[in-house]
C-alpha positions in Angstrom: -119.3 69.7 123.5 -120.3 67.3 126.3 -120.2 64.1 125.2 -123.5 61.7 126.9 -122.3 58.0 127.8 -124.4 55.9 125.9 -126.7 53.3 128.3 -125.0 50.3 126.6 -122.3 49.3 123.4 -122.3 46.3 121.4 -119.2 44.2 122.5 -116.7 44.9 120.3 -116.0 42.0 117.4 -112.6 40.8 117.3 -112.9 37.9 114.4 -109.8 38.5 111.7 -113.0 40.0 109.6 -112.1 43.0 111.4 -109.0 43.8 111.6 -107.8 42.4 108.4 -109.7 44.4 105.5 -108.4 47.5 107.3 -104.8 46.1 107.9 -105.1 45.3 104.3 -105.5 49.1 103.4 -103.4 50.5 105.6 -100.7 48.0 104.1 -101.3 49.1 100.3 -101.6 53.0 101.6 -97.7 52.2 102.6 -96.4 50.7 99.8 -97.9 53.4 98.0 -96.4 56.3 99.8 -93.0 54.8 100.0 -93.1 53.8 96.7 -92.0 57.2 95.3 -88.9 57.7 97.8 -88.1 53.5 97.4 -87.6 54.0 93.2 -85.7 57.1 93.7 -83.0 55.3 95.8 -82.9 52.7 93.9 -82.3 54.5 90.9 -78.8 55.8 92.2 -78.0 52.0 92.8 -75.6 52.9 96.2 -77.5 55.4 97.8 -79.3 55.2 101.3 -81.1 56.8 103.6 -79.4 56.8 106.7 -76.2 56.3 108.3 -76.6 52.8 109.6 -78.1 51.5 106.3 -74.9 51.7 104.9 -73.1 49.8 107.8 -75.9 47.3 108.0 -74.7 46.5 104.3 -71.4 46.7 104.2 -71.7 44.0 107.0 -73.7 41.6 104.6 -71.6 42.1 102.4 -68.6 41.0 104.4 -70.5 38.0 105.3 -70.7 36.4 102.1 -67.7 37.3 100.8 -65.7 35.4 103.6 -68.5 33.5 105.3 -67.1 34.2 108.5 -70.4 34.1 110.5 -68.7 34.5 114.1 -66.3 36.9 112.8 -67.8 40.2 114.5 -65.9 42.6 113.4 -65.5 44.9 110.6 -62.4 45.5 108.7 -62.6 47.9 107.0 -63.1 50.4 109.2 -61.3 51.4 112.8 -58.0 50.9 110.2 -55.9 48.8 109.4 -57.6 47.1 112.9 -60.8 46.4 112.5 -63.9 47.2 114.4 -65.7 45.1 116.8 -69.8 45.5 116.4 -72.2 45.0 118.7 -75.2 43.9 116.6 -76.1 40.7 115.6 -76.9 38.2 112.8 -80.7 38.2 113.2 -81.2 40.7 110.9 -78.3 39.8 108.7 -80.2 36.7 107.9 -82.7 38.6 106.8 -81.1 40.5 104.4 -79.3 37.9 103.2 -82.3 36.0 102.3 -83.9 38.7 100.9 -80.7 39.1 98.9 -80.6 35.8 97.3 -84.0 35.7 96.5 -83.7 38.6 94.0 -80.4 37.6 92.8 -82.0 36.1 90.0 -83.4 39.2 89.1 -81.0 41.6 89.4 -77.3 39.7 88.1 -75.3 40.1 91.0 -75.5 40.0 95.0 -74.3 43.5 96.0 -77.6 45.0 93.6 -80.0 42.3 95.1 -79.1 43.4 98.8 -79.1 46.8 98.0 -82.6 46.7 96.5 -83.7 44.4 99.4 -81.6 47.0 101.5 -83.9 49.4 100.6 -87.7 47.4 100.7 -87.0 46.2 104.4 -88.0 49.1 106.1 -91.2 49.3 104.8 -92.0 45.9 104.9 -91.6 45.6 108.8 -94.3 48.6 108.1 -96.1 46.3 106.2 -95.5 43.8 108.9 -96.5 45.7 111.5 -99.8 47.2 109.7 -101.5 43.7 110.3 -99.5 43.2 113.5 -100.7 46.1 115.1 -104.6 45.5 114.0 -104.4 42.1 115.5 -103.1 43.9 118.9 -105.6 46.4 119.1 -108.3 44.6 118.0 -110.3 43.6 121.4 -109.8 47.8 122.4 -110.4 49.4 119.4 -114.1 49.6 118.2 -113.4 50.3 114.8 -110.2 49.5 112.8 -110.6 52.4 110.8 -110.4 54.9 113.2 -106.9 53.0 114.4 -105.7 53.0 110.8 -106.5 57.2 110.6 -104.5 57.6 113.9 -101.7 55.6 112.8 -101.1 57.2 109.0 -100.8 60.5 111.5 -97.7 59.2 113.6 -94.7 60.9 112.4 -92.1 58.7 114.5 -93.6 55.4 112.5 -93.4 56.9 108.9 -89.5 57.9 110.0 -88.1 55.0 111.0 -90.1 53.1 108.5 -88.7 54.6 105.6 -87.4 52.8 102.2 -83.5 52.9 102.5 -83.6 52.2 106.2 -82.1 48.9 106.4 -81.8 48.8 110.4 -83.3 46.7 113.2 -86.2 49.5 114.1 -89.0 47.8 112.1 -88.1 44.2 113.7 -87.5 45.8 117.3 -91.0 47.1 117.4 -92.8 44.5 115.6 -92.1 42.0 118.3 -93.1 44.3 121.4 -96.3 44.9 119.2 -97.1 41.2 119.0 -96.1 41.3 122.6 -98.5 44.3 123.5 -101.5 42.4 121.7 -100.6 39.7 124.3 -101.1 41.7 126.9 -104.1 43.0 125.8 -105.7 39.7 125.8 -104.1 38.4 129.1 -105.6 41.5 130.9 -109.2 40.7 129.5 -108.9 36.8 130.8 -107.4 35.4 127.7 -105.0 32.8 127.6 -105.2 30.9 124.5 -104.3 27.6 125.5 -100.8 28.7 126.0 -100.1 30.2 122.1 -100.3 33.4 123.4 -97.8 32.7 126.1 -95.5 31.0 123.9 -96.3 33.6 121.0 -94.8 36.8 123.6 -92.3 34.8 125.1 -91.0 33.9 121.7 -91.1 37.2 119.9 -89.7 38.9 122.8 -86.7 36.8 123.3 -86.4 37.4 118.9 -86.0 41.0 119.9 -83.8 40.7 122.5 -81.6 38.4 120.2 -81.5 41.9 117.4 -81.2 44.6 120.5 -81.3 44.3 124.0 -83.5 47.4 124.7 -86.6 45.1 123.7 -86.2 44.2 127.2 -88.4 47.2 128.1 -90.5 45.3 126.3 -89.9 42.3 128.5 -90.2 43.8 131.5 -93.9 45.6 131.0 -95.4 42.5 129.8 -94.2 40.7 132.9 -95.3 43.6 135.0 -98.8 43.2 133.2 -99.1 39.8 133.6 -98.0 39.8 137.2 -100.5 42.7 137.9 -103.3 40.1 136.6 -101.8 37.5 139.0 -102.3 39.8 142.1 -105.2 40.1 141.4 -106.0 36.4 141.1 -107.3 36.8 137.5 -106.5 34.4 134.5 -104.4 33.3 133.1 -102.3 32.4 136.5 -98.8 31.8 136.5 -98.3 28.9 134.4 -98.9 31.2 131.6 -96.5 33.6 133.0 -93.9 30.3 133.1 -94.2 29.5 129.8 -94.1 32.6 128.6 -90.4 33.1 130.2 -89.3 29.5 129.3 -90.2 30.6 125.5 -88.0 33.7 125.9 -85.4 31.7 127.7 -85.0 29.4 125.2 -84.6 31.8 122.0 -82.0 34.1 123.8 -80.1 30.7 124.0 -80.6 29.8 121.2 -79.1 33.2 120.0 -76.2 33.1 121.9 -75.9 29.5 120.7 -75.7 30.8 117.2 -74.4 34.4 117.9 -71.1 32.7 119.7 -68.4 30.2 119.3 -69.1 27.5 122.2 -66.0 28.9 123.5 -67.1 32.3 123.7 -71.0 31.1 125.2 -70.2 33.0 128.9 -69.4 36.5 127.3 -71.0 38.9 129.1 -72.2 42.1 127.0 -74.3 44.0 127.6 -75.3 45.6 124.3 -75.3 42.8 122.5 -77.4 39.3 123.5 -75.2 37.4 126.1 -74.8 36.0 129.2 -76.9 38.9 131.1 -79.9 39.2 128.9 -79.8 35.5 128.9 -79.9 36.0 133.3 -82.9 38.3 132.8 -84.7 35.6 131.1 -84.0 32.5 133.6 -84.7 35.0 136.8 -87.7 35.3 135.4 -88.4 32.1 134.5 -87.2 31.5 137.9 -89.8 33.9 139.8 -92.7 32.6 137.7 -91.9 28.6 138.7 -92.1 29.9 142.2 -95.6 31.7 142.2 -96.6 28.7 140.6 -95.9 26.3 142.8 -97.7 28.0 145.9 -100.6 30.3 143.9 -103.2 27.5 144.8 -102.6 28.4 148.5 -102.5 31.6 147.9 -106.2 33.1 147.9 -105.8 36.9 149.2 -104.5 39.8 148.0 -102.0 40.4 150.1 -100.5 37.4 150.6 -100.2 36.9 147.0 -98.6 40.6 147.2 -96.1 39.2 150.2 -94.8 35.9 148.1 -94.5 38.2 145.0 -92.2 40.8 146.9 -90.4 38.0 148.0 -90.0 35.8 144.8 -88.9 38.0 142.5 -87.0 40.7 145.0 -85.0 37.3 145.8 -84.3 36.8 141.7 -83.9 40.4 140.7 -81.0 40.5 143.9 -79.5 37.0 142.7 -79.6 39.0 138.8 -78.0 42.0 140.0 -75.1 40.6 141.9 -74.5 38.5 138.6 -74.7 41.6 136.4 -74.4 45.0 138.6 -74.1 46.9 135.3 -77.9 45.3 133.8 -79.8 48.1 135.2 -77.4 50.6 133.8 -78.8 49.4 130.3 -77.2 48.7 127.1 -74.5 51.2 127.2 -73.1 50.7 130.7 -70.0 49.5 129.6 -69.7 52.5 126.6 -66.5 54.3 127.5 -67.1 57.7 128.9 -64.5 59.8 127.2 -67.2 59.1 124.2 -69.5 60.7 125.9 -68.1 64.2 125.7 -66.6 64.2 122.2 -69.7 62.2 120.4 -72.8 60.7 122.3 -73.8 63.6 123.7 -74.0 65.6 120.5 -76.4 62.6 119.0 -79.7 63.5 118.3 -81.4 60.2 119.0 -79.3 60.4 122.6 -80.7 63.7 123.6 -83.9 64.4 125.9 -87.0 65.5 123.4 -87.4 68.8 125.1 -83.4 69.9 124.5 -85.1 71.2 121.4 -85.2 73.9 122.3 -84.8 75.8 118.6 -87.7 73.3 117.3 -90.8 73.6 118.8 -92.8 72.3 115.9 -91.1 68.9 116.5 -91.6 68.9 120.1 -95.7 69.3 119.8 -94.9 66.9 117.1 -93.9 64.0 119.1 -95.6 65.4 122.5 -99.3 66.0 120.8 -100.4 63.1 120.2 -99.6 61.8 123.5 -101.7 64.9 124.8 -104.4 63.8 122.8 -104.6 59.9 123.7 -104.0 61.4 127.4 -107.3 63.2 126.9 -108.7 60.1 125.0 -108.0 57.7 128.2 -109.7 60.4 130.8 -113.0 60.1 128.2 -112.5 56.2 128.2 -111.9 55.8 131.4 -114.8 58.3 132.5 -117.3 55.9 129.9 -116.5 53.0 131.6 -114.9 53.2 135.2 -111.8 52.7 136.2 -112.4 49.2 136.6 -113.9 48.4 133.5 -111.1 50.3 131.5 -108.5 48.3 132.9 -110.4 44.9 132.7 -111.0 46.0 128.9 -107.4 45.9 128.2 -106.4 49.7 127.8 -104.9 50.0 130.8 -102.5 47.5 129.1 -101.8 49.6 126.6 -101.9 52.8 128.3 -98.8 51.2 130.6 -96.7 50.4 127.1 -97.4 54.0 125.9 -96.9 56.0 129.0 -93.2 53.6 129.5 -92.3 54.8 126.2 -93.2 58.5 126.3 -90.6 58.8 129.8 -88.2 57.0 128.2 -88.7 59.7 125.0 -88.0 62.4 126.9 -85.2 61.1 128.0 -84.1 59.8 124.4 -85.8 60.6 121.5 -84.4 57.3 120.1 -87.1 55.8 122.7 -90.2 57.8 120.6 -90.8 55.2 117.7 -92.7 52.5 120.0 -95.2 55.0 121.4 -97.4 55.5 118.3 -99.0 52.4 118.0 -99.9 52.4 121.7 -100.7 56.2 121.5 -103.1 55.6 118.7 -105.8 53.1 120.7 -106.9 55.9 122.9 -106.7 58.4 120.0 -108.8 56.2 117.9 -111.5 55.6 120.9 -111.9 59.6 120.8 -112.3 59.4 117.5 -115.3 57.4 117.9 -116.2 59.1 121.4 -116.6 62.3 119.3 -118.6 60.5 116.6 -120.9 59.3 118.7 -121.8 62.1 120.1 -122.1 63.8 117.2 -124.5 61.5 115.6 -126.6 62.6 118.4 -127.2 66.1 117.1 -130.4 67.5 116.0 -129.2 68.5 112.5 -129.0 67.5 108.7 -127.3 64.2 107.6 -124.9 66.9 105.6 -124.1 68.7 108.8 -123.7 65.9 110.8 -121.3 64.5 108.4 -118.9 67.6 108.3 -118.8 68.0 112.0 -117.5 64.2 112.0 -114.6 64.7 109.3 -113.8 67.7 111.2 -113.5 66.0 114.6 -111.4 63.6 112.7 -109.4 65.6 111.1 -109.0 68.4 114.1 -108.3 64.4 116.8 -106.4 63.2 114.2 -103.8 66.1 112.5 -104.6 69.0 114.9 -101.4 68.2 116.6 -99.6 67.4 113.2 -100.9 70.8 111.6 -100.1 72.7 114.5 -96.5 71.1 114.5 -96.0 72.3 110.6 -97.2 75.5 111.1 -94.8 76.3 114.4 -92.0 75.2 112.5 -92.4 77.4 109.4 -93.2 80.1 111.4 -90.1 79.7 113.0 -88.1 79.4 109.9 -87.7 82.4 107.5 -86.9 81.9 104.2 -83.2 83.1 104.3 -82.5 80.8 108.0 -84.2 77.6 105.5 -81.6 78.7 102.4 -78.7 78.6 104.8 -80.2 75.7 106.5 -80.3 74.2 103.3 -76.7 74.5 102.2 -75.4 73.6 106.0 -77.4 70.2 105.4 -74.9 69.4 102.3 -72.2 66.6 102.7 -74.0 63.8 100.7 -72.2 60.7 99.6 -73.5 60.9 96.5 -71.5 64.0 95.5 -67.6 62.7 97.1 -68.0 59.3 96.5 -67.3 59.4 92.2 -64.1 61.4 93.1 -62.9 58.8 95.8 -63.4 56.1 92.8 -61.0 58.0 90.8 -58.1 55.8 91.0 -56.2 59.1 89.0 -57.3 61.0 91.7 -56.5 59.9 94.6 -53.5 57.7 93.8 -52.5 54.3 95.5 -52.0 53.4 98.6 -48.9 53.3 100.6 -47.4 51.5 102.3 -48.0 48.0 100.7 -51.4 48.7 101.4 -53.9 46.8 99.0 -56.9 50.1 99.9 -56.6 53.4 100.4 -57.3 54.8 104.0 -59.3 57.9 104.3 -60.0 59.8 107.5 -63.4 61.5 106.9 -66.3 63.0 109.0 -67.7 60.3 111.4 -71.3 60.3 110.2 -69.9 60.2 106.5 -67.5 57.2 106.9 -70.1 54.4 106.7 -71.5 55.0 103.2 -67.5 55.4 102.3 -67.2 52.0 103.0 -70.1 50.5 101.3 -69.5 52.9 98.3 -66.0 52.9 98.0 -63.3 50.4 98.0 -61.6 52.3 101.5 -60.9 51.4 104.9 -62.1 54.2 106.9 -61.1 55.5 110.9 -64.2 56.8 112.9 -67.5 55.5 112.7 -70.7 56.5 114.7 -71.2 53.1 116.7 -70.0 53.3 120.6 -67.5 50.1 120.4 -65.3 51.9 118.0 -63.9 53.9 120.6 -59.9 54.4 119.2 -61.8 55.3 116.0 -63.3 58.0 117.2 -61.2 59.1 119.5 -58.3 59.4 116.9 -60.9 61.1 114.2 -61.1 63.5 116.9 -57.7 64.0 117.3 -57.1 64.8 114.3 -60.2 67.0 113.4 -59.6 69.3 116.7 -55.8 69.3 117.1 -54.7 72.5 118.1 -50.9 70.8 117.2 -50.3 69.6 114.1 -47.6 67.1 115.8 -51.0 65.2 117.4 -52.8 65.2 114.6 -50.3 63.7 112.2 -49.1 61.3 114.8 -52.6 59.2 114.6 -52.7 59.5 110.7 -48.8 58.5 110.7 -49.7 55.7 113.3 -52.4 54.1 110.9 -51.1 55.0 107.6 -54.3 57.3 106.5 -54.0 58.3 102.9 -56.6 60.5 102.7 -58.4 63.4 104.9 -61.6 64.5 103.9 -63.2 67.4 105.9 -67.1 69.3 104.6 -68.4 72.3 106.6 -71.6 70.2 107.6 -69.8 67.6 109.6 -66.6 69.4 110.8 -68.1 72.3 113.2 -64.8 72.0 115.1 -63.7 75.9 117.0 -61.4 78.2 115.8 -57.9 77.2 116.0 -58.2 73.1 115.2 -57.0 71.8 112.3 -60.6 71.2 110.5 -61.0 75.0 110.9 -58.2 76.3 109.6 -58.2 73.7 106.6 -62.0 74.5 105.7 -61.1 78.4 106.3 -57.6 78.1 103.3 -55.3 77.2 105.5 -53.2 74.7 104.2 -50.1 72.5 105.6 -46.9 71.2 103.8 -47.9 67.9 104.9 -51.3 67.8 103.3 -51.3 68.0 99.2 -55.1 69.4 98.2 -56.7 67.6 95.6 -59.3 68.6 92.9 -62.4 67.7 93.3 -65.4 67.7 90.9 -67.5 70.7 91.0 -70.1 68.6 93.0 -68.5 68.1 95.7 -67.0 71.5 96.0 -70.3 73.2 95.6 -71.0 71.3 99.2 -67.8 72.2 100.6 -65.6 69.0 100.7 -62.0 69.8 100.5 -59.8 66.3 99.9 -56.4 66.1 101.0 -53.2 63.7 100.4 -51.2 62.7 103.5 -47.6 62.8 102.9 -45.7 60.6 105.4 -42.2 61.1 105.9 -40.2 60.2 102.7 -43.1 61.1 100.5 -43.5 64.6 98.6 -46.2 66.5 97.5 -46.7 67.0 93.4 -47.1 70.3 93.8 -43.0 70.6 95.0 
């Protein structure tokens, strides 16, 4: 269908009128789908739905216990040493508030946080349903046709989840806010300097929770300094204050974050010294086009002093902190790379999926669609006009985050709300033209609900069907029973005190050695120090788990669990695919060693597979014997 460009368009309103009533909606229709998953967590009281939750808890919890608040490091886990974290208090404050404010209601801390644990997900959703209508709102003609494309992006509903008590919600609400900033800045806007002070602000914020917001960071500046070049407002004054604002809350986090005496760590996945660099070298670059852009009336000498400026602050950054453009995980040691990072799913390039197809069109087709939606919009209005309209600004944000997806799926989640303006403009592309047939009012209304739906879910649909095609019923039953290993079926065993004994050693908790990906909702469940957990700092942790799990000689693996005292070793098929030969194997296959005393588990947990073993140190027997 050829779609005519209409003569003219009524400018598009942007009063809170219209964005809000459809925020609104799209607000309740979250609370109402995550209702159903929220009350079944909460109903098992210590469950979660991912890894990290548990960790991010745990944490909390450790917090107001001891109120150490510079005290980093987690002890029960790594044991008996401890593990050093990378992430920050930002969002601990956050549950900790929430905590206390249902305290009353529920009788004790731990049941508070762990119902707030469980509502914070979907209320950055929440959050981020009127945070993303503000953004869009001078690009998209009508909010409903954002809020349709949005309910249809899987990587949003995901991370968004009830039971997700993580820093994804937070990360992306601040480069959204940021985004709608740019939006207006690219159309002329400046906002007496709120909107400068507004991205600055919630940029450095999400910086403060996780250094990869400065992606963020660094599109908005390239926006704004694109508008600059170009001699359009707002000039670099708004750029300045803009950086001072970040400048000042990444301070002010390492102010907090930090003992003074501590201030000039340098990290780079955690806020410090170089994130607090990136801020004041661009603070830096933006003083300097300020002080010479009223002599600077051409193109390319505004394109000369700009080369110059900031290729003089990003060397002076650079020979500060060579490892900053290696990212967050420059300083990760590489040994984990082989036996752990390279076998994470949110590390791996989207198209390794090789055996998922489905969930490649399913992250990929909407960005084929928008990518079809800018060449309509763009085609409508002329180049120039589409980047004066403020799409360009967003098609930059999206098209950053798609590369950076196929790279790392991890990168995926901040591409939908940029991916839906352009799918929500061919939404009403394909309306238009359609109220321009010749046929019925009835017709004409079924042709639009099926452009919406085909615009909308075609890619979703065609993702579903791929993958069920590819997945007979006997490969989903044995997927099914691989996907077992849930806390919720070891954990009542591991409270046993009959079960699994005391601890040795003078010891005032048992030790348990257990599948990486398992150990975090040990700790938050169970009253155990664990070894290995999935977070790149612990790297003796994991190293040792791995020891022990792939030892070929038994003489390795019991000198790490004789060398931290480990009490317990817990193995599950699901988690331990170690080769033929290791320890896990030959365990999980019957094997058994004199040194390792089986215990009985509850048919739960041996209907997924667990098998439970004692350590027994030297001078300790077995009660089999």
């Amino acid at each position: 269908m050829t779609m005519p460009r209409p003569a003219a368009q009524a400018p598009i309103r942007r009063g809170p009128g219209t964005w809000l009533v459809p925020a609104s909606l799209y607000a309740l229709l979250i609370l109402l789908i995550y209702g159903v998953f929220g009350f079944q967590l909460l109903s098992d009281g210590r469950s979660l739905l991912e890894v990290d939750g548990y960790m991010r808890l745990e944490r909390v919890l450790q917090l107001h216990a001891t109120g150490g608040w510079w005290d980093s490091t987690l002890h029960d886990s790594n044991a008996p040493f401890g593990e050093d974290q990378h992430w920050t208090r930002l969002l601990d404050v956050l549950l900790l508030l929430g905590a206390w404010a249902l305290q009353p209601l529920t009788g004790s801390f731990s049941a508070a946080l762990h119902w707030w644990g469980v509502a914070i997900a979907p209320l950055f959703h929440v959050a981020l349903a009127f945070a993303g209508c503000w953004a869009m709102a001078p690009v998209v003609r009508r909010q409903g046709h954002l809020v349709l494309a949005l309910l249809a992006q899987p990587t949003l509903w995901g991370y968004m989840m009830p039971g997700r008590p993580d820093h994804h919600g937070l990360l992306l609400l601040v480069a959204i806010l940021a985004l709608g900033v740019m939006v207006r800045t690219s159309r002329g806007e400046e906002g007496r300097g709120g909107l400068a002070v507004l991205s600055g602000g919630a940029l450095g914020l999400g910086i403060w929770a996780a250094p990869e917001v400065l992606v963020a960071a660094a599109i908005a500046n390239v926006v704004f300094g694109l508008g600059w070049l170009l001699g359009q407002r707002p000039g670099a004054r708004f750029g300045a204050m803009h950086a001072l604002a970040m400048t000042a809350v990444i301070a002010l986090a390492i102010a907090v974050e930090y003992p003074p005496a501590a201030w000039s760590t340098i990290a780079y996945d955690k806020v410090s010294l170089p994130q607090l660099g990136c801020a004041m070298a661009t603070l830096a670059a933006w003083a300097g086009l300020w002080l010479v852009e009223a002599r600077l009336f051409s193109g390319p000498a505004r394109t000369a002093v700009a080369v110059l400026v900031v290729g003089a602050c990003g060397a002076g950054l650079l020979a500060l902190f060579p490892q900053l453009a290696a990212g967050p995980l420059a300083s990760v040691d590489s040994r984990l790379w082989d036996v752990w990072l390279a076998q994470v799913r949110e590390m791996r390039p989207l198209l390794s999926y090789d055996d998922e197809g489905g969930k490649i069109i399913l992250f990929l087709g909407p960005v084929a669609v928008a990518a079809l939606g800018v060449a309509l919009a763009i085609r409508e209005k002329g180049l120039a006009g589409w980047c004066r309209s403020g799409e360009a600004a967003v098609a930059l944000f999206a098209a950053v985050y798609v590369v950076l997806g196929l790279m790392q799926v991890r990168w995926t989640v901040y591409q939908g709300f940029a991916l839906a303006q352009p799918i929500a403009g061919l939404v009403g592309l394909a309306e238009r033209g359609i109220d321009r047939w010749r046929v019925s009012d009835a017709l004409r209304s079924v042709a639009r609900v099926g452009a919406i739906v085909l615009i909308v879910l075609g890619t979703d649909i065609a993702s579903l069907v791929l993958q069920a095609g590819a997945q007979g019923l006997e490969t989903q039953r044995m997927k099914g029973q691989l996907a077992a290993c849930t806390p919720t079926a070891i954990t009542p065993a591991l409270n046993d005190a009959a079960l699994v004994g005391a601890p040795t050693g003078g010891d005032t908790k048992l030790t348990i050695l257990a599948p990486m990906n398992l150990s975090p909702a040990l700790v938050y469940r169970t009253d155990m120090r664990v070894i290995g957990t999935p977070y790149h700092r612990n790297v003796d942790g994991i190293l040792d788990t791995n020891t022990v799990y792939r030892a070929t000689d038994d003489a390795a693996a019991r000198a790490v669990l004789d060398r931290r005292r480990v009490d317990l070793l817990l193995l599950c098929p699901r988690m331990n695919g170690e080769a033929d030969g290791t320890l896990a194997h030959d365990l999980l296959s019957g094997g058994s060693r004199s040194w390792l005393a089986p215990l009985a588990l509850p048919p739960a947990a041996e209907k997924q597979g667990f098998r439970l073993y004692r350590v027994l140190h030297q001078g300790t027997r077995s009660s089999t014997e």
